[in-house]
PyMOL Python script that loads the backbone (N, CA, C, O; Angstrom):
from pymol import cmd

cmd.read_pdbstr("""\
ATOM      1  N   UNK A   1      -8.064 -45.043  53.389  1.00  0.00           N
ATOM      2  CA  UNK A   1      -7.960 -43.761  54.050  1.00  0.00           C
ATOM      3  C   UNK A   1      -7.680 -42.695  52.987  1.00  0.00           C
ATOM      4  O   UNK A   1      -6.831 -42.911  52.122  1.00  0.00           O
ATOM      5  N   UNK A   2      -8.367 -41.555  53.028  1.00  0.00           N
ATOM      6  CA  UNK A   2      -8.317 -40.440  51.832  1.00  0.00           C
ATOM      7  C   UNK A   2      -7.116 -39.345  52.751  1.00  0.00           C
ATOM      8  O   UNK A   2      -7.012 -39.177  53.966  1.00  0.00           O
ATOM      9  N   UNK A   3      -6.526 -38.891  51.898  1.00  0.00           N
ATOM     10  CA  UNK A   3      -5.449 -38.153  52.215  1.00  0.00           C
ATOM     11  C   UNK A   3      -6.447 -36.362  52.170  1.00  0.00           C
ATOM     12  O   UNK A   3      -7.569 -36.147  51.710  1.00  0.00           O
ATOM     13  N   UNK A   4      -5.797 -35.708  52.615  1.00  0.00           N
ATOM     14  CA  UNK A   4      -6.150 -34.348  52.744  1.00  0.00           C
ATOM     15  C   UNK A   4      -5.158 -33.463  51.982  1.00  0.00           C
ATOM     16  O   UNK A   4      -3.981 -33.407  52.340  1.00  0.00           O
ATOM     17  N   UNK A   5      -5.560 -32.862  51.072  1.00  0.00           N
ATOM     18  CA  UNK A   5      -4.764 -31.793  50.046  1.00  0.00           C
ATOM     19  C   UNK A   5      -4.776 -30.493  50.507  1.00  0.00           C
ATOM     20  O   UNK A   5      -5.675 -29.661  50.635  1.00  0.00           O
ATOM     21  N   UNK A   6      -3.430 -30.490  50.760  1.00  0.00           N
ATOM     22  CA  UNK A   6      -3.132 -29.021  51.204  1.00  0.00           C
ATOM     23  C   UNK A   6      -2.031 -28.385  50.100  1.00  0.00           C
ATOM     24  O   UNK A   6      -1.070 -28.851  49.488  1.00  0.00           O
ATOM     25  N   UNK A   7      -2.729 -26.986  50.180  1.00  0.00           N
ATOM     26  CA  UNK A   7      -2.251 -26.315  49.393  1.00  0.00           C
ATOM     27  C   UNK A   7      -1.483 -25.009  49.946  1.00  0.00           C
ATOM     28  O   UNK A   7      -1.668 -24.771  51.139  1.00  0.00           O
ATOM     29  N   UNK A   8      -0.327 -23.804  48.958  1.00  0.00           N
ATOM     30  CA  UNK A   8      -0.129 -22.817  49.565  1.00  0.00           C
ATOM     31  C   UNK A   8      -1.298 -21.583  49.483  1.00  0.00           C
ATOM     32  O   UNK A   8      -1.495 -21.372  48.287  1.00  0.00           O
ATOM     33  N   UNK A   9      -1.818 -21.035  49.996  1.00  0.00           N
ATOM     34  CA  UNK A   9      -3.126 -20.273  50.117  1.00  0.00           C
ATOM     35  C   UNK A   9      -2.535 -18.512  49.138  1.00  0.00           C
ATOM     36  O   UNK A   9      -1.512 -17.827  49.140  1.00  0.00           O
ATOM     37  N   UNK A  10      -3.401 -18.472  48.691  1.00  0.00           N
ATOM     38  CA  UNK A  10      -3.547 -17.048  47.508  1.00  0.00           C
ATOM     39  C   UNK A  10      -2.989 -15.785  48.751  1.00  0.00           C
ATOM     40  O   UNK A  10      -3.195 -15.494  49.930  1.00  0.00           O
ATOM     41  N   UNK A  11      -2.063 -15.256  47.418  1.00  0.00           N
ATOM     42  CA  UNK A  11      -1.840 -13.850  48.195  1.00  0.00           C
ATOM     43  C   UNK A  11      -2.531 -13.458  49.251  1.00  0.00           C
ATOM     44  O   UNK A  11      -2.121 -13.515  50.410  1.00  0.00           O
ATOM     45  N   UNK A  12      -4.302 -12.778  48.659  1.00  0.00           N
ATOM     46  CA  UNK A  12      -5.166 -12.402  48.980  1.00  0.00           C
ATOM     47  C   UNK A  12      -5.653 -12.830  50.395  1.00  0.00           C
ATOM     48  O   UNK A  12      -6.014 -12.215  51.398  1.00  0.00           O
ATOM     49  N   UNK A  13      -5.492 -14.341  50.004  1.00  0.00           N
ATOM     50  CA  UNK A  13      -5.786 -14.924  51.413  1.00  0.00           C
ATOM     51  C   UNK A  13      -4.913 -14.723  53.069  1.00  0.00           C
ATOM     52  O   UNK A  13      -5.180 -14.503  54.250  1.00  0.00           O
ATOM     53  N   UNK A  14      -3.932 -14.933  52.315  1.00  0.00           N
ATOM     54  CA  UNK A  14      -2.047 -14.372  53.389  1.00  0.00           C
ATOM     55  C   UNK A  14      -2.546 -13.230  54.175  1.00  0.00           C
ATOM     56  O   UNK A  14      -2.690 -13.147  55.395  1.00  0.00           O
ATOM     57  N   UNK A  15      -2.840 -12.151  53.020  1.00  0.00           N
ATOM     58  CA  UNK A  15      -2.826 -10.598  53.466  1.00  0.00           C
ATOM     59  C   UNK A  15      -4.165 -10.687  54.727  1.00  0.00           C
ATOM     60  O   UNK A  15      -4.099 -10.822  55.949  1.00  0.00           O
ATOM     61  N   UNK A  16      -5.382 -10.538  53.756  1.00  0.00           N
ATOM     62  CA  UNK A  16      -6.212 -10.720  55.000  1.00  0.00           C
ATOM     63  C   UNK A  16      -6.533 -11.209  56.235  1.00  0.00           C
ATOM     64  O   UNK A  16      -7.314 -10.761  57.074  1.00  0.00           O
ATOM     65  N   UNK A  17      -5.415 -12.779  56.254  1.00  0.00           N
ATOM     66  CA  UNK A  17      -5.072 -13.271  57.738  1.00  0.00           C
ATOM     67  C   UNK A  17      -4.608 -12.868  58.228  1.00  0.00           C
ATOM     68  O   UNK A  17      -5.035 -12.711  59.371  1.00  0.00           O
ATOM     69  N   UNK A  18      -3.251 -12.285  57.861  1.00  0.00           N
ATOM     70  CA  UNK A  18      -2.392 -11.072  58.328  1.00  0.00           C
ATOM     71  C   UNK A  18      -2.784  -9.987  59.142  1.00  0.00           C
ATOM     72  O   UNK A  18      -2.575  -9.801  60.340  1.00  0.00           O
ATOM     73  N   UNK A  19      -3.573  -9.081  58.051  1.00  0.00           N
ATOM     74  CA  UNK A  19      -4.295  -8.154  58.926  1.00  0.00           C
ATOM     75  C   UNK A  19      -5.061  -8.711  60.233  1.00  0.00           C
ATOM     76  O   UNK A  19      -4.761  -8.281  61.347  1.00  0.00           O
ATOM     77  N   UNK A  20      -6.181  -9.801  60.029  1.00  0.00           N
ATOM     78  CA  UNK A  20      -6.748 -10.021  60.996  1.00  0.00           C
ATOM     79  C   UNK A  20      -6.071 -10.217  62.603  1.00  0.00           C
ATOM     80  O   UNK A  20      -6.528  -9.862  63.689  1.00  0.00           O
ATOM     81  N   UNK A  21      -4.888 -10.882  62.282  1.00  0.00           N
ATOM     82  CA  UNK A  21      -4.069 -11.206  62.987  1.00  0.00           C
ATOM     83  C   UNK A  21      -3.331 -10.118  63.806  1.00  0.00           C
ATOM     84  O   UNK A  21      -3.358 -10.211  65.033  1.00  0.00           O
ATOM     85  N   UNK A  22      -2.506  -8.831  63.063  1.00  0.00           N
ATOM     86  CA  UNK A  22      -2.141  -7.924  63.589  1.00  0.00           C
ATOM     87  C   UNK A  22      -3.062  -7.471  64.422  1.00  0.00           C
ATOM     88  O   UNK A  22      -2.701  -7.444  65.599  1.00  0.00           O
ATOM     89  N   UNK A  23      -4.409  -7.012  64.136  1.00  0.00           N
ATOM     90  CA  UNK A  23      -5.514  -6.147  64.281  1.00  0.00           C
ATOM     91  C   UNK A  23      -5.774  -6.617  65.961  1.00  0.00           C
ATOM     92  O   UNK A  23      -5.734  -5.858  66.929  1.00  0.00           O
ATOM     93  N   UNK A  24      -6.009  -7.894  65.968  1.00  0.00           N
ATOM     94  CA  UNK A  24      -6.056  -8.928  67.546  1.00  0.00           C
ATOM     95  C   UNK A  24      -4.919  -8.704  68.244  1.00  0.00           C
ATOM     96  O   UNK A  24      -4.884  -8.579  69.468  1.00  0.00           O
ATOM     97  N   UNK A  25      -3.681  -8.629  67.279  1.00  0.00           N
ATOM     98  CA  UNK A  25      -2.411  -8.588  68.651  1.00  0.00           C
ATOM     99  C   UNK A  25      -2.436  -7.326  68.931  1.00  0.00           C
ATOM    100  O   UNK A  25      -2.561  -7.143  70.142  1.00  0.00           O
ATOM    101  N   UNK A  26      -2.341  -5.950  68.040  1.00  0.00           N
ATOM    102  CA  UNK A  26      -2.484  -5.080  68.342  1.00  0.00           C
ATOM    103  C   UNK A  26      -3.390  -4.340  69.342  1.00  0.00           C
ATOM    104  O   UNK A  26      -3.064  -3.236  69.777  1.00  0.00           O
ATOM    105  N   UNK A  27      -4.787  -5.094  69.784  1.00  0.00           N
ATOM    106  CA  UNK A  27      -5.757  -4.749  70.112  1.00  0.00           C
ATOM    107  C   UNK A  27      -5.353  -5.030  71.757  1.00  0.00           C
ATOM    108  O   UNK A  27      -5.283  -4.190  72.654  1.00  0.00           O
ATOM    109  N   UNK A  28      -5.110  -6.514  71.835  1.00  0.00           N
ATOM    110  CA  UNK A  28      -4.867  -7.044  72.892  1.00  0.00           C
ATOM    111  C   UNK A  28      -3.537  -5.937  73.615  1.00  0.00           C
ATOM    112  O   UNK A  28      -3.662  -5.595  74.790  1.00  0.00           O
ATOM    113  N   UNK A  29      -2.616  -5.573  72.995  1.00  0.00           N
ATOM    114  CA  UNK A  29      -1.259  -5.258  73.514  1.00  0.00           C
ATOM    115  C   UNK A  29      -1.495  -3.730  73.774  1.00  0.00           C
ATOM    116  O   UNK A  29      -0.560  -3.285  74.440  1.00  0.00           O
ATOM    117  N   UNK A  30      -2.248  -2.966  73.530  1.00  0.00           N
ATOM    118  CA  UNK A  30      -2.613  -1.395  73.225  1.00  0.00           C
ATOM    119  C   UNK A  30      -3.724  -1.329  73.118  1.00  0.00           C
ATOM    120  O   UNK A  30      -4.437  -2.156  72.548  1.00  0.00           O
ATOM    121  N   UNK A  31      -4.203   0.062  73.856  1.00  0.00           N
ATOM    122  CA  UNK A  31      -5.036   0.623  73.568  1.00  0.00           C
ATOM    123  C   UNK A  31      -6.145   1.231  72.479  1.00  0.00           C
ATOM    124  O   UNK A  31      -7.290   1.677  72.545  1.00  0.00           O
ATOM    125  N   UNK A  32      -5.194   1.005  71.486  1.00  0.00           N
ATOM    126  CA  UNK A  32      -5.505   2.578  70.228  1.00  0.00           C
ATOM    127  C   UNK A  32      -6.744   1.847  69.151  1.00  0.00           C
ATOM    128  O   UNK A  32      -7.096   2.559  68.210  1.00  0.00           O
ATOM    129  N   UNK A  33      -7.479   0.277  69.297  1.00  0.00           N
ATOM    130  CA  UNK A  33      -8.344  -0.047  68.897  1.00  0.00           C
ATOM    131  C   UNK A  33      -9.355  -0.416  70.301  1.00  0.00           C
ATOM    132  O   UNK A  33      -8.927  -0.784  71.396  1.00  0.00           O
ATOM    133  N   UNK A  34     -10.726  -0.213  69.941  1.00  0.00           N
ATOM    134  CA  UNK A  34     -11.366  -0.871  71.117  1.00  0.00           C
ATOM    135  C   UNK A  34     -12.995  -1.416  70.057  1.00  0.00           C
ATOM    136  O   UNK A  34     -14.009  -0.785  69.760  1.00  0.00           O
ATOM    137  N   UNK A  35     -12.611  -2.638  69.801  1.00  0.00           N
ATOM    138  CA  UNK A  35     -13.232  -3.497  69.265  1.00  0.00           C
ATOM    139  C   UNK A  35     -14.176  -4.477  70.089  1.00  0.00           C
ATOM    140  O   UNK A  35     -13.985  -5.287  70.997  1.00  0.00           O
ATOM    141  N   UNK A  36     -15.152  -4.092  69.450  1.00  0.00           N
ATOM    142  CA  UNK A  36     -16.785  -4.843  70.531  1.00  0.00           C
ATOM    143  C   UNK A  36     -16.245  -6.299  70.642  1.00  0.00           C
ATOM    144  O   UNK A  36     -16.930  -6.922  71.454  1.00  0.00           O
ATOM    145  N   UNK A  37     -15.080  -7.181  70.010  1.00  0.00           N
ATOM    146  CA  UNK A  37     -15.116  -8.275  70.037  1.00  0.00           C
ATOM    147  C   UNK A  37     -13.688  -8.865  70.796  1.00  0.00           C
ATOM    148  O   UNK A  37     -12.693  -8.162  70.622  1.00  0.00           O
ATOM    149  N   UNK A  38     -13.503 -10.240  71.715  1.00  0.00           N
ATOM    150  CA  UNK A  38     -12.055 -10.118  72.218  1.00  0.00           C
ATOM    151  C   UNK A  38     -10.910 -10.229  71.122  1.00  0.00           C
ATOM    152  O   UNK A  38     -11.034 -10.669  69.979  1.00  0.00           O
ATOM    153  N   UNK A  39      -9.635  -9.671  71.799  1.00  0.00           N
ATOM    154  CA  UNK A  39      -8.906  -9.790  70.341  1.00  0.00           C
ATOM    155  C   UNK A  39      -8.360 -11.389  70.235  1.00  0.00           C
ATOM    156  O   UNK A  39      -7.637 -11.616  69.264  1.00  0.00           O
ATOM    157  N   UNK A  40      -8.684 -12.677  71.282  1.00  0.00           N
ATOM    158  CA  UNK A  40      -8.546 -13.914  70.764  1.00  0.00           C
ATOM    159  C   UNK A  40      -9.455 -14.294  69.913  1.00  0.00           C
ATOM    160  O   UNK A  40      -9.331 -15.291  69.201  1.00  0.00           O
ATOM    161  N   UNK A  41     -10.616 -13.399  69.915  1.00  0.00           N
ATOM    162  CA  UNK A  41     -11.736 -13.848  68.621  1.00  0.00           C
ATOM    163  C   UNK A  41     -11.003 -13.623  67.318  1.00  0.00           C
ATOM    164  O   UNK A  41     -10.916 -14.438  66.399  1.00  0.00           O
ATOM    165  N   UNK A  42     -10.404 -12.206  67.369  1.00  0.00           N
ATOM    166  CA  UNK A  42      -9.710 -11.622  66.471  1.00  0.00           C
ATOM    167  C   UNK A  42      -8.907 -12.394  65.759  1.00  0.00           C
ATOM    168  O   UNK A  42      -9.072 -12.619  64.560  1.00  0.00           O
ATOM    169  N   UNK A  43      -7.784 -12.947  66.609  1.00  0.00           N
ATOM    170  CA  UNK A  43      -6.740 -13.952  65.678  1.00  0.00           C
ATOM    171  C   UNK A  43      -7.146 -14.888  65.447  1.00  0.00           C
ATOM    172  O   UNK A  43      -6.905 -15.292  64.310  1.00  0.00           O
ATOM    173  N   UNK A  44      -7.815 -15.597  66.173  1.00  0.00           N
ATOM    174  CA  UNK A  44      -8.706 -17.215  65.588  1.00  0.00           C
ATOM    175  C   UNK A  44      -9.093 -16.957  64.382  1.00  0.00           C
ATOM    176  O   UNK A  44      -8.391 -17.468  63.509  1.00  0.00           O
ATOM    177  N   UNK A  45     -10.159 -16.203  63.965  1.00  0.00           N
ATOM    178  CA  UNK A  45     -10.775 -15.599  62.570  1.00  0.00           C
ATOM    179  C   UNK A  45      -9.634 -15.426  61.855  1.00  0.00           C
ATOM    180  O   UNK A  45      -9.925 -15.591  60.671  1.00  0.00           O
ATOM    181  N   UNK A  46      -8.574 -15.197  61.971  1.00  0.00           N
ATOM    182  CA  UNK A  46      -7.320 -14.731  60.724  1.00  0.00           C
ATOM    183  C   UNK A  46      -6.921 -16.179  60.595  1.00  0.00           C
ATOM    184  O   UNK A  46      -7.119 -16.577  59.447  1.00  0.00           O
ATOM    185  N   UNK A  47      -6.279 -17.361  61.636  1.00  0.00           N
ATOM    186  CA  UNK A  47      -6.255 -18.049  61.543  1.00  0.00           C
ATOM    187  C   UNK A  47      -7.317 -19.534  60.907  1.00  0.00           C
ATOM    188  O   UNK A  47      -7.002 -20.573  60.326  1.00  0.00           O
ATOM    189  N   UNK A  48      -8.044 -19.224  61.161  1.00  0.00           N
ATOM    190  CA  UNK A  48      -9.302 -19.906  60.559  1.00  0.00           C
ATOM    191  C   UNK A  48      -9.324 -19.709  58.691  1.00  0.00           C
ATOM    192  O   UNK A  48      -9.416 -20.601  57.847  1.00  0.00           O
ATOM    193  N   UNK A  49      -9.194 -18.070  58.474  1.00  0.00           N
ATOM    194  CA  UNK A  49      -8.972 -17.771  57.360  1.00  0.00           C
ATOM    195  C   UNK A  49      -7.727 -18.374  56.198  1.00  0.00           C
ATOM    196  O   UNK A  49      -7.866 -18.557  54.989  1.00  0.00           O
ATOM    197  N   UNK A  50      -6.972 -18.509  56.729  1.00  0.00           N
ATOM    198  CA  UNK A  50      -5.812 -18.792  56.548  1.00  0.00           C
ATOM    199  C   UNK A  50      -5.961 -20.190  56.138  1.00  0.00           C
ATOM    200  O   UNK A  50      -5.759 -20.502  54.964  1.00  0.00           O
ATOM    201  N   UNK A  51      -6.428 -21.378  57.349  1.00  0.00           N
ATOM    202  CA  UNK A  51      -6.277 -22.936  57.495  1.00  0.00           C
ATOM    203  C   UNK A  51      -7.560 -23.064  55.950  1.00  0.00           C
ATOM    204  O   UNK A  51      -7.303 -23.671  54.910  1.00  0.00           O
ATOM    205  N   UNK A  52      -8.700 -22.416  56.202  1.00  0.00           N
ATOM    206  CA  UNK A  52      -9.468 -22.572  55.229  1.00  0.00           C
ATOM    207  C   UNK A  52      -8.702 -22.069  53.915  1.00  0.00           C
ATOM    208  O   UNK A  52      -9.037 -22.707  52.918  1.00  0.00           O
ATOM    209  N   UNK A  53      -7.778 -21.098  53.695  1.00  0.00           N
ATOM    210  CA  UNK A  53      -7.392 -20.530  52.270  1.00  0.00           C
ATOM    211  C   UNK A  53      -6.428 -21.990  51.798  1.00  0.00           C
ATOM    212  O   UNK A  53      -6.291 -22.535  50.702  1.00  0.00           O
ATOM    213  N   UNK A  54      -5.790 -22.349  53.336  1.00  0.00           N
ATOM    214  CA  UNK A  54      -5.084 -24.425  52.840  1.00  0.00           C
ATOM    215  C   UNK A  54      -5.422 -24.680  52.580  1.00  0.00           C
ATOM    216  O   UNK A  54      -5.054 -24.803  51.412  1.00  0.00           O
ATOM    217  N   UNK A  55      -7.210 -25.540  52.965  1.00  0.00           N
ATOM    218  CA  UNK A  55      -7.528 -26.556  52.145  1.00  0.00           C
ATOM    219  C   UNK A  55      -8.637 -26.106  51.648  1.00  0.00           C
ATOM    220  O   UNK A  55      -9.605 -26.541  52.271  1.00  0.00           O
ATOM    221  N   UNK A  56      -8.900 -25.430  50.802  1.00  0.00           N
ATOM    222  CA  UNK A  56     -10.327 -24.889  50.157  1.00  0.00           C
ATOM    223  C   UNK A  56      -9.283 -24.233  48.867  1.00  0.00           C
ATOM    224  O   UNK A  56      -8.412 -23.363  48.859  1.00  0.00           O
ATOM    225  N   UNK A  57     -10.090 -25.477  47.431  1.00  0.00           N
ATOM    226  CA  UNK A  57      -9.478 -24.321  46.116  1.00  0.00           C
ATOM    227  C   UNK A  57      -9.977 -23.056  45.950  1.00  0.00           C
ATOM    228  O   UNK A  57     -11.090 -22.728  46.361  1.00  0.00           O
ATOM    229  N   UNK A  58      -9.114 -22.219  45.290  1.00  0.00           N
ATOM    230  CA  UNK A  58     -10.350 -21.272  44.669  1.00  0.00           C
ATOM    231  C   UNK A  58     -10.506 -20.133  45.679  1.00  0.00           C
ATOM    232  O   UNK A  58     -10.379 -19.013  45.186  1.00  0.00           O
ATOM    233  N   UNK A  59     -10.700 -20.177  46.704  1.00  0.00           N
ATOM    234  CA  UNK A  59     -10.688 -18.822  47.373  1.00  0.00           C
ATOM    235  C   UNK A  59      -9.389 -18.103  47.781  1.00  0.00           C
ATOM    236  O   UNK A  59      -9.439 -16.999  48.324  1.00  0.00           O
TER     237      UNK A  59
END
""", "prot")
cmd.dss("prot")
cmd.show_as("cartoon", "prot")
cmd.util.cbc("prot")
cmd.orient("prot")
């Protein structure tokens, strides 16, 4: 059985999940964005970003 290497994910990577993340809760909770997309699309994508910045070197 091969083990899975996880790592802590680059600044870069943090921030931009971050944002993505706010951007969805914010969206969902208030008005003041109105984004063609739902804001659970929204946080999945930050999250996704994030799980991929774990196990993917280099980005």
């Amino acid at each position: 059985m091969r083990r899975i290497s996880v790592h802590a994910p680059s600044q870069t990577i943090f921030i931009v999940s971050l944002i993505f993340v706010v951007i969805g809760v914010l969206d969902a909770v208030t008005t003041i964005f109105m984004l063609p997309i739902a804001p659970l699309w929204i946080v999945t994508i930050g999250y996704v970003i994030l799980a991929l910045g774990c196990w993917v070197r280099g980005i």
